[in-house]
C-alpha positions in Angstrom: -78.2 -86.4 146.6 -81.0 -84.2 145.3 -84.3 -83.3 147.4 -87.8 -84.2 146.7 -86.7 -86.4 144.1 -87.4 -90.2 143.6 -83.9 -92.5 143.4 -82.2 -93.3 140.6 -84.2 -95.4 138.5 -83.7 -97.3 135.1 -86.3 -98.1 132.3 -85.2 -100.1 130.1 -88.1 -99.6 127.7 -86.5 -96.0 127.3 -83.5 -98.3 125.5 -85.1 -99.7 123.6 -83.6 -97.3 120.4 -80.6 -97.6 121.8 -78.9 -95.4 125.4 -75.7 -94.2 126.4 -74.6 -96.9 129.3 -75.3 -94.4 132.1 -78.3 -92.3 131.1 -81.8 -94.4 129.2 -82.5 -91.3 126.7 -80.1 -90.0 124.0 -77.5 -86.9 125.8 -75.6 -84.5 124.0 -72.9 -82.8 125.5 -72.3 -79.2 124.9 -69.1 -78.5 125.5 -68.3 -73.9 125.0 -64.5 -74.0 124.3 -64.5 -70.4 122.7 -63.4 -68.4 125.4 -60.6 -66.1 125.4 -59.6 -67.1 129.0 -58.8 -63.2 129.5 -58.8 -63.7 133.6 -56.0 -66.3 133.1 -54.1 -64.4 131.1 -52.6 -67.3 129.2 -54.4 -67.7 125.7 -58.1 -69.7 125.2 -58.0 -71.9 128.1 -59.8 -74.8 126.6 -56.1 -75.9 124.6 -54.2 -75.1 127.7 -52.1 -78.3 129.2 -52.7 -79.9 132.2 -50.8 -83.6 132.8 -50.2 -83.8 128.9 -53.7 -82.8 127.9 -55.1 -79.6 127.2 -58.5 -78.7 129.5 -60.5 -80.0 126.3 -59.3 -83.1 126.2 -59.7 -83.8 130.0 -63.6 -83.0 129.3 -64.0 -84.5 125.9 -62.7 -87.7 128.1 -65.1 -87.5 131.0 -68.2 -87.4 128.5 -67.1 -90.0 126.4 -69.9 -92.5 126.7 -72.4 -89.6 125.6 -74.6 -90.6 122.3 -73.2 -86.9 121.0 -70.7 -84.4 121.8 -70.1 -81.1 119.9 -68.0 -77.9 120.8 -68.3 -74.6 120.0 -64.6 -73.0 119.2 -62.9 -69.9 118.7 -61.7 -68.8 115.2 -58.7 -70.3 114.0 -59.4 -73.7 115.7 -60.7 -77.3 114.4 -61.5 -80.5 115.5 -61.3 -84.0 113.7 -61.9 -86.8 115.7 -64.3 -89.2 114.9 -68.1 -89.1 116.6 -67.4 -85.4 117.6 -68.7 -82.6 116.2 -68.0 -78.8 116.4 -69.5 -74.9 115.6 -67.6 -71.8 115.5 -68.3 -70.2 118.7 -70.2 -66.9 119.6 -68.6 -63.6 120.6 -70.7 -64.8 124.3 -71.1 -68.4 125.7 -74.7 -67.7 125.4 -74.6 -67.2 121.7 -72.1 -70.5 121.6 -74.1 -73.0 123.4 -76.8 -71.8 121.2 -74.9 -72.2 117.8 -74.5 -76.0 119.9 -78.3 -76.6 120.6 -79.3 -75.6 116.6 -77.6 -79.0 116.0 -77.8 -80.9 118.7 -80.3 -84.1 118.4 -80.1 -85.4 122.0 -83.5 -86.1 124.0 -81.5 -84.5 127.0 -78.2 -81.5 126.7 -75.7 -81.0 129.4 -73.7 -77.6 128.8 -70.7 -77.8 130.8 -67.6 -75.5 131.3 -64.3 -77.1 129.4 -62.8 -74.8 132.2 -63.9 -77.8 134.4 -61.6 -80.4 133.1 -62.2 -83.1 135.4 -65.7 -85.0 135.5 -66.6 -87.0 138.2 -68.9 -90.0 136.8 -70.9 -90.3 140.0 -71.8 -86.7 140.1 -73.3 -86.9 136.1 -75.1 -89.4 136.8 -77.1 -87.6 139.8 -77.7 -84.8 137.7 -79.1 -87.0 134.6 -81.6 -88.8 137.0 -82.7 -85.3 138.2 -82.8 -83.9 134.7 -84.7 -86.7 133.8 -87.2 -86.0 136.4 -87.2 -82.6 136.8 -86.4 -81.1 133.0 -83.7 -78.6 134.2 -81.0 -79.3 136.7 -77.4 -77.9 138.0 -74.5 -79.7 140.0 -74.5 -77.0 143.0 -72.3 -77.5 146.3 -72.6 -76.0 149.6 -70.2 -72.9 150.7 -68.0 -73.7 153.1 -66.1 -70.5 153.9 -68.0 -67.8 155.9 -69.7 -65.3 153.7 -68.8 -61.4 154.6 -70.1 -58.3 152.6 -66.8 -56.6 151.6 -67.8 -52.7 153.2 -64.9 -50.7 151.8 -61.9 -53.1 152.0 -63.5 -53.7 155.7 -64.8 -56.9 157.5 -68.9 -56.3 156.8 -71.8 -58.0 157.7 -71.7 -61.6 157.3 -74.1 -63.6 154.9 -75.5 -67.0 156.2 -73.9 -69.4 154.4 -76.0 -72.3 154.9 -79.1 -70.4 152.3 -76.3 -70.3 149.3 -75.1 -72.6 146.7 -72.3 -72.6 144.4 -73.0 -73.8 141.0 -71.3 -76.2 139.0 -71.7 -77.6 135.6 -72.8 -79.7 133.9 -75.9 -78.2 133.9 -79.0 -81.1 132.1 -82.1 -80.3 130.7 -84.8 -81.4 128.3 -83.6 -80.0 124.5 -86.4 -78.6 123.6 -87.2 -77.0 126.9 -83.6 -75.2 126.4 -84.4 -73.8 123.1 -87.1 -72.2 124.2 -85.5 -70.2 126.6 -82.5 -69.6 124.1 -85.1 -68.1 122.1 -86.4 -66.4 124.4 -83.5 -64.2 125.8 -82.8 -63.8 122.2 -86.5 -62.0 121.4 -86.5 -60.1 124.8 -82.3 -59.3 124.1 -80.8 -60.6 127.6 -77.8 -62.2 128.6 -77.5 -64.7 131.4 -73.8 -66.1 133.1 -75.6 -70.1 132.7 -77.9 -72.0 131.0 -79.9 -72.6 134.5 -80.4 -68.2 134.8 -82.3 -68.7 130.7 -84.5 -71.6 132.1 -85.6 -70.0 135.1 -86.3 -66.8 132.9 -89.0 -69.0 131.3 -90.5 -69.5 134.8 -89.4 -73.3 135.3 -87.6 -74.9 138.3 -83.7 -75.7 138.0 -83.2 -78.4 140.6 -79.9 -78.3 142.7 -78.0 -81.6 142.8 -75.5 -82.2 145.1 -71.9 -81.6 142.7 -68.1 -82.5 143.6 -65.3 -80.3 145.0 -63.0 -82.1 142.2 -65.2 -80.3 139.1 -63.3 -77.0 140.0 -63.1 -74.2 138.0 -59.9 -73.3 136.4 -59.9 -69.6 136.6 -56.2 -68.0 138.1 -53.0 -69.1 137.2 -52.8 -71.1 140.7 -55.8 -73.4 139.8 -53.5 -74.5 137.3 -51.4 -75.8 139.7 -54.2 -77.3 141.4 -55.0 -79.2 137.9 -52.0 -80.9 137.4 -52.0 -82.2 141.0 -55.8 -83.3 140.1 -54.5 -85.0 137.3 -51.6 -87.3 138.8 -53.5 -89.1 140.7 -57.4 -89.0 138.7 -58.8 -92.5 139.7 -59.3 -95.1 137.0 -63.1 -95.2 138.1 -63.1 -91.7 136.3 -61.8 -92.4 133.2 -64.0 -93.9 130.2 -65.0 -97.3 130.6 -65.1 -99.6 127.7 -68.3 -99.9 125.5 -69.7 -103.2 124.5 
C-alpha cells in the first residue's frame, strides 16, 4: 500500500499508442549491471549463477513485459538478445544509469538493482501506480529488527524503528523529471547511493511504497545461499506471462 494516494486506476485512453500489459504509459527499465561486486568477493555480480541463471537474467525475466529494457555493463561484456538494449557502464552507478536515461524513450524509468534478482509482480505494479501519480517513487519496507547505535563495539542507544524505512528498488519516476536531476548532480558535482537521493536534491517528493522481503539484496556470500533457495521454489505467478 502507499499513503495519501488514490487506488490503482487504469485509463485506457493512456493506451491508446500502445502500453505494457501492467503499466498504461510506455516504461523503460534501467537495469546497472556494471558493478564490480567487490563486497562479494566473487567477480561482477550481475553474471553470477543462481538456479542456472546468472542475477541478470533473473531480472531481465521479471521486467519482461516492459515496452524497453537496456543495461548498462562493465567492459569486456555484451548483450544480444532481441528487444534489449545495452551501454557501457560508468566507473559509478550514478554515471551508468545516466549513460541508460540518454537513451531511454520510456514516458516512465524504473532503475533497479540486478543485485535484486527476483521481482515480485505485485510489488511493481504498486510502485508504477504511485509513480504515475506522484512522479518519483521507491519500494521501501519497514525494519523489523531493533535499531541500536553501535558505541564502541558496545550496546548504544537504540533508534525507534518504527520512523525508518529500508529502501528497495525499483525505484519509478517521470523521465524527464530524472534527467533533470541527473543533470543536476552533474553541474553541482555530487554523488548520491540511489536515484530517489538525485530527485529529492531537486526538491521533489519520492513517495514510499510498500516493497517485498523477497526483492533482497544479494550482497555476502550467504545471500547467495539465500538466492538459490529463492529460486527453487519462485511461483509461476512471478514469472513472465504471455503477451497477446
Amino acid at each position: 500500500m502507499f499513503l495519501g494516494l488514490r487506488p490503482p486506476t487504469f485509463d485506457p485512453l493512456l493506451c491508446a499508442l500502445g502500453c505494457s500489459t501492467i503499466s498504461p504509459v510506455k516504461v523503460s527499465v534501467l537495469l546497472p549491471a556494471a558493478g564490480s561486486g567487490e563486497r562479494l568477493g566473487r567477480g561482477p555480480k550481475a553474471f553470477l549463477q543462481v538456479g542456472g541463471k546468472t542475477l541478470l537474467e533473473w531480472a531481465l525475466q521479471g521486467f519482461d513485459w516492459a515496452d524497453e529494457r537496456i543495461v548498462a555493463l562493465p567492459a569486456g561484456k555484451a548483450l544480444e538478445e532481441p528487444g534489449l538494449r545495452w551501454v557501457r557502464g560508468g566507473s559509478t552507478r550514478q554515471q551508468s544509469v545516466f549513460n541508460m536515461l540518454k537513451i531511454a524513450t520510456g514516458d516512465m524509468v524504473l532503475v533497479h538493482d540486478v543485485a535484486r534478482p527476483f521481482v515480485v509482480r505485485e510489488a511493481v505494479e504498486r510502485l508504477l501506480e504511485a509513480t504515475r501519480q506522484t512522479g518519483a517513487a521507491t519500494l521501501a519496507l519497514p525494519v523489523a529488527d531493533t535499531l541500536v547505535e553501535n558505541l564502541h563495539s558496545d550496546y548504544g542507544e537504540v533508534i525507534p524503528r518504527e520512523r525508518y524505512r529500508l529502501v528497495q528498488t525499483p525505484q519509478g519516476f517521470r523521465r524527464e523529471l530524472l534527467w533533470k536531476a541527473h543533470l543536476a548532480a552533474q553541474a553541482a558535482s555530487r554523488q548520491f547511493s540511489d536515484d530517489a537521493q538525485l530527485v529529492m536534491a531537486l526538491g521533489h517528493p519520492v513517495a514510499l511504497v510498500e516493497g517485498d522481503r523477497r526483492m533482497f539484496k544479494v550482497t555476502y556470500p550467504e545471500d547467495l545461499e539465500l538466492a538459490a533457495g529463492l529460486a527453487r521454489m519462485w511461483p509461476e505467478s512471478q514469472k513472465p506471462q504471455a503477451q497477446d
